[in-house]
N, C-alpha and C positions, 0 to 999 in steps of 0.2 A: 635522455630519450628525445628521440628527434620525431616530432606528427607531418607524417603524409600529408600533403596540400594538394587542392587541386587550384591552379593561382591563373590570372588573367590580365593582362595590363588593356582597359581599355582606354584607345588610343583616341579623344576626342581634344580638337582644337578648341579654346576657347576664348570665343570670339564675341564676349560680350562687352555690350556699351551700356553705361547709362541711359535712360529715359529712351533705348530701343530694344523691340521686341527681334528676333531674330529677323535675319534678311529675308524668308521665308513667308512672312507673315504682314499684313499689312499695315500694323500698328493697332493698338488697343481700342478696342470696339465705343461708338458712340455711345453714352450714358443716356439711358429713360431717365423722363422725369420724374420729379420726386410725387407722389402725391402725401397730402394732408397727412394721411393717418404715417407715410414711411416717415415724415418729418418728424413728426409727433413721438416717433419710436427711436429717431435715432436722437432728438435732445434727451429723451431720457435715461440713453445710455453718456452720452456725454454728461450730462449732470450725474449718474451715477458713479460713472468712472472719478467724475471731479472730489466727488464724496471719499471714494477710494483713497485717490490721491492725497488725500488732507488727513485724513483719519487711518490708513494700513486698516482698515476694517475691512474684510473680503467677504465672499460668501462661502458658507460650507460644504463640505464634500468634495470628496475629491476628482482633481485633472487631471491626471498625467499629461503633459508634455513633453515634444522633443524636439528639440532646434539643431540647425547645424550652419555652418558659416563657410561660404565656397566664395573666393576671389573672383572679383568680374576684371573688365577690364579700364575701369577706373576708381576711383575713390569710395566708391559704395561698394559694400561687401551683401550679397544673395543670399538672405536668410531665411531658407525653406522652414517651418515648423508643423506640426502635426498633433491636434490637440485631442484627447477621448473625451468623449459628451456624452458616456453611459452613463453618469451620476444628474444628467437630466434628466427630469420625471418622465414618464411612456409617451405620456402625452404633448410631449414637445413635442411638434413635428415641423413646427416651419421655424427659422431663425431671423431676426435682425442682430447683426453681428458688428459692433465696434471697435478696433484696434488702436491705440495708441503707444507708442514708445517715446519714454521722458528721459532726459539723458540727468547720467549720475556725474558730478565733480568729487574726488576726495574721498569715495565713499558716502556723499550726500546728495541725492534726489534733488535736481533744480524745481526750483519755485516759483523762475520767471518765465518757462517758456507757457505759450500759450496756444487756446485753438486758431487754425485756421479756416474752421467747419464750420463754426456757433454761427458768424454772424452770416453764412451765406444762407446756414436754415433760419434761424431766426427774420429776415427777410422776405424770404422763399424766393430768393435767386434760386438762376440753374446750378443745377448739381454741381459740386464740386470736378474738378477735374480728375480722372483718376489716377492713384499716387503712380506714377510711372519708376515702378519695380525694377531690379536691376535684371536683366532677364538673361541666364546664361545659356547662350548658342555653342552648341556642341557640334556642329558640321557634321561631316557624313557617319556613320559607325563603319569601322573599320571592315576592309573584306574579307568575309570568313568568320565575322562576331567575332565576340567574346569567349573564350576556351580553345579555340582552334590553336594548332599546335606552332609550335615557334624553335628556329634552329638555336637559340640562345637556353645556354644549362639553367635548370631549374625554372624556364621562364614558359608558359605557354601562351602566346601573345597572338598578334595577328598574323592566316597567312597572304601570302602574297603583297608585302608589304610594300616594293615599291609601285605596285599598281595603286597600293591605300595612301600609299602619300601622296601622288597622283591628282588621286580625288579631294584627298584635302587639302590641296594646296588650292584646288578651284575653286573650294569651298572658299577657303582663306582670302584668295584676291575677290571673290563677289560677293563678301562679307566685307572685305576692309573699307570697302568705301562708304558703306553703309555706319562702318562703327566709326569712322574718323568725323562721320556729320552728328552723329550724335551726340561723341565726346567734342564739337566743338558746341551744340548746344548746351548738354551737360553744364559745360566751363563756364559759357554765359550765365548761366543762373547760378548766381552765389544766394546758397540758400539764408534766410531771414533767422540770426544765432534765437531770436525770442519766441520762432515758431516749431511745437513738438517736430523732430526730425522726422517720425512718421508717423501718418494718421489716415487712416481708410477704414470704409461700411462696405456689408456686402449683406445682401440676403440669400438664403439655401435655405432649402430641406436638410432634415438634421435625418440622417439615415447613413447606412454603412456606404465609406468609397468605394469598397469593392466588395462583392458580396461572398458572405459567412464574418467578415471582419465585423468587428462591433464598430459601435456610432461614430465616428471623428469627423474633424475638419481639417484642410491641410491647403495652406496661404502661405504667401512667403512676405520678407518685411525687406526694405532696401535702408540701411544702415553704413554710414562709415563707421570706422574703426573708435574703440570708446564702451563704456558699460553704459547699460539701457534698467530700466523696469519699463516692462510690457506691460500693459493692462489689454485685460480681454471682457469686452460688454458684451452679452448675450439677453436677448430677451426674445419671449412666444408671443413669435408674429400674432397667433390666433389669439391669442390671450392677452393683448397687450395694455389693456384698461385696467385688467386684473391682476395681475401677476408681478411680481418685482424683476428688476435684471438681478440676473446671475456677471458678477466682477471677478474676476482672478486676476495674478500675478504673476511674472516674472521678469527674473534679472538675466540679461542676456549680455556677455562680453563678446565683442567682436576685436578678434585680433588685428595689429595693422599685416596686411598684405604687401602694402605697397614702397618697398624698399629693398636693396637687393642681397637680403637675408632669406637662405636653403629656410621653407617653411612647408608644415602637412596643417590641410583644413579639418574639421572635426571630423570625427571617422562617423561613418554612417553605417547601421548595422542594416541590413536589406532581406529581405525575403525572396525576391529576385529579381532580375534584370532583364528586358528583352528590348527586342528591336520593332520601332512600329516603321510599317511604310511609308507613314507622309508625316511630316511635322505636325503638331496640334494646332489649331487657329488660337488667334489670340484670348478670345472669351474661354476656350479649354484650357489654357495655357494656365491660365488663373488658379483653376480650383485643380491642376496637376502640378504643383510646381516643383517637382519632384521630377518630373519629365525633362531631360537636356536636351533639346534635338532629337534626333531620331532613340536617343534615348529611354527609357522606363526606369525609372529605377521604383521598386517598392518599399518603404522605409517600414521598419516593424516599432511600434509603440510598445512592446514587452519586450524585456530585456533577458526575460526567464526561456531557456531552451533545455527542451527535451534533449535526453543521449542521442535520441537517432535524430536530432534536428542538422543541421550545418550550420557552422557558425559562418556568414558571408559580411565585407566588411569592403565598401567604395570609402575611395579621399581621394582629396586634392593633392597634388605636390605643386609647389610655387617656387618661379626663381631661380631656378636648379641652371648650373652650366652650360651654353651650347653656343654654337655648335662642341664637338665631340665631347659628347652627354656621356659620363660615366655617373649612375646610381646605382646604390645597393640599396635595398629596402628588408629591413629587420623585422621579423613578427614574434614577442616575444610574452608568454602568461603567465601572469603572476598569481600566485595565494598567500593569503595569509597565514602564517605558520605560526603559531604560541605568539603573536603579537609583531611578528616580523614578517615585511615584505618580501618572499619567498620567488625563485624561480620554479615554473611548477613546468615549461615545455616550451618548444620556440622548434619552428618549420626551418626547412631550409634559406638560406635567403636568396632572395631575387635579384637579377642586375637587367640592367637595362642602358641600351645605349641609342645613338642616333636613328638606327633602325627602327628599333621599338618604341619610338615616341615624336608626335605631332612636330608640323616644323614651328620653331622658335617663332615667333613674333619680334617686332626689335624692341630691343631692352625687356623682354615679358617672355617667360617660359612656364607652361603648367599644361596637366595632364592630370588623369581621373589613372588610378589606379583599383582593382579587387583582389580581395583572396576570399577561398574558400575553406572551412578547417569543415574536419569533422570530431566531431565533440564524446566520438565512442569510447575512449580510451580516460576522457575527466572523471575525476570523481565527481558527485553530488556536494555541490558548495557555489561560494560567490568568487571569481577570476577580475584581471583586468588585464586588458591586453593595451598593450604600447608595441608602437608601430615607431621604426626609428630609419630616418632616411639617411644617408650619409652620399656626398656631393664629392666624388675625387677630384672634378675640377675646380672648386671654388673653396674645397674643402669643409666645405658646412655641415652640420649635425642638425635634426628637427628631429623632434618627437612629438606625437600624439596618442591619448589613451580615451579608452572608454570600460565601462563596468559590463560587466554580464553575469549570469548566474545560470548553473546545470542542475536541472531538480531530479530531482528521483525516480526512476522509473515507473511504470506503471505496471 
């Protein structure tokens, strides 16, 4: 049985650098200073994280999280995440938030690295610098969006494409000289192996991102390739004499990107996608990181979908052959049958060639891909879908997978 798709290739160049925000944008907003009491709040998440860290003691109740890992255009990989903060009590309302990622050797959590926050609060120097994010620039959105029709079988991509390449090649040349100065600062700073890889505060209202969604937060972390344990410090602003931080965890593997092996980045399930008018400023940029350029994407924190929901599903492709781009892209779902990996349905596949995709950069090729399923035909149970690239010109195979689950009607 073969499921109806409705599929999208969107076509965004990615033209991100380290330690720069898109060409668009003026660079990462000046930091206020700290006062007394934000200090006060953020060594006590650092001391509590550090307790964390020594002891795997966490706090109760539950986070759901959801990370995902998208190639920039140097050695740090764009780690959007998106954390639920309904299992904080009603009356949180304001947050001081701390983030740390420790890097794992072996399977074992290092020991040696250390803050590079403690002694600037402990002092009461100026704020830290803020960790400068890998921030990934999407150039223009394709003309005609996303779903518009495309003369390639089974594909519905953008129309009017050499007008779209057009534009993004303008994008492309008044972007690269932006990205080529930052990857030469990037390269000057060889970061400190004893200093945590990443580490940033931020304070918010703890209230929904967009409204009817329940409570979350959603930041992203700048990571090279390597497995991590994230620690996440939370404590009420309003309450902060009283009250304990809230600590959790997580271990986050970042693939390497950077080498010229056919690779898909973690599939991100979305609720939807749209196009804004103007890029975000840098201070929006932040608490959207989810936004590529003229981009939206909505990432959904439940993995449970209604029959009548859509299953919609962006990634990255990296690496892939060009000039004359030949890809097929696989969407295929699996269930578990009496204890066996099952095929349970798989869409047509998708191809894709120079037409339909961003110009190369040299030696770097990647592109955001979507599809859309509709989930009317699953039965009620848990699936996983794997998403398999296959490269005619370089011959490469990639796969990526994620879980979901169809509940039951109403």
């Amino acid at each position: 049985m073969r499921q109806r798709a409705h599929a999208a290739l969107i076509v965004l160049t990615l033209l991100a650098a380290s330690a720069a925000p898109p060409a668009t944008a003026a660079g990462p907003p000046t930091r206020k200073p700290l006062n007394t009491a934000q200090r006060n709040e953020l060594l006590a998440l650092l001391k509590a994280v550090d307790l964390a860290q020594e002891t795997d003691v966490l706090s109760e109740g539950s986070f759901p999280w959801e990370n995902h890992t998208l190639k920039s255009a140097n050695d740090a990989s764009y780690v959007p995440f998106i954390l639920d903060l309904n299992a904080l009590p009603e009356g949180f309302r304001s947050a001081t938030m701390y983030v740390r990622a420790v890097s794992r050797h072996d399977g074992l959590r290092s020991a040696e690295e250390h803050s590079a926050m403690r002694q600037r609060l402990l002092h009461g120097d100026p704020p830290p610098p803020r960790t400068e994010t890998v921030w990934v620039s999407s150039g223009e959105m394709p003309v005609g969006g996303p779903g518009a029709s495309s003369g390639r079988q089974s594909t519905q991509a953008v129309t009017g494409t050499s007008t779209m390449l057009a534009l993004q090649q303008r994008e492309f040349d008044k972007q690269k000289a932006a990205g080529e100065e930052a990857r030469k600062k990037a390269e000057s700073k060889r970061p400190d192996p004893l200093l945590f890889p990443f580490e940033e505060y931020y304070f918010f209202d703890v209230k929904p991102v967009r409204t009817g969604d329940p409570r979350s937060i959603e930041r992203a972390l700048a990571l090279p390739a390597g497995e991590y344990d994230v620690y996440v410090g939370l404590l009420d602003h309003a309450r902060a004499k009283t009250s304990s931080p809230v600590v959790i965890k997580r271990t986050v593997t970042v693939p390497d990107f950077w080498n010229d092996r056919l690779a898909v980045s973690s599939l991100v399930l979305v609720s939807g996608v749209q196009v804004l008018k103007t890029p975000l400023k840098s201070d929006e940029q932040e608490a959207h990181p989810y936004t590529l350029g003229l981009t939206e994407v909505t990432p959904r924190l439940s993995r449970s979908f209604a029959p009548d929901d859509p299953l919609s599903v962006v990634f990255q492709i990296c690496n892939y052959g060009a000039p004359d781009s030949d890809l097929v892209v696989e969407y295929n779902f699996y269930r578990t049958v009496r204890g066996e990996r099952t095929l349970f349905n798989r869409t047509d596949p998708q191809r894709y060639g120079d037409t339909d995709l961003p110009p190369a950069g040299g030696w770097e090729s990647q592109t955001f891909a979507m599809q859309s399923v509709s989930l009317q035909t699953f039965p009620p149970g848990p699936y996983e879908l794997e998403v398999t690239v296959k490269d005619r010109l370089t011959r490469g195979v990639a796969t990526s997978t994620t879980t979901f689950t169809v509940a039951r009607a109403r």
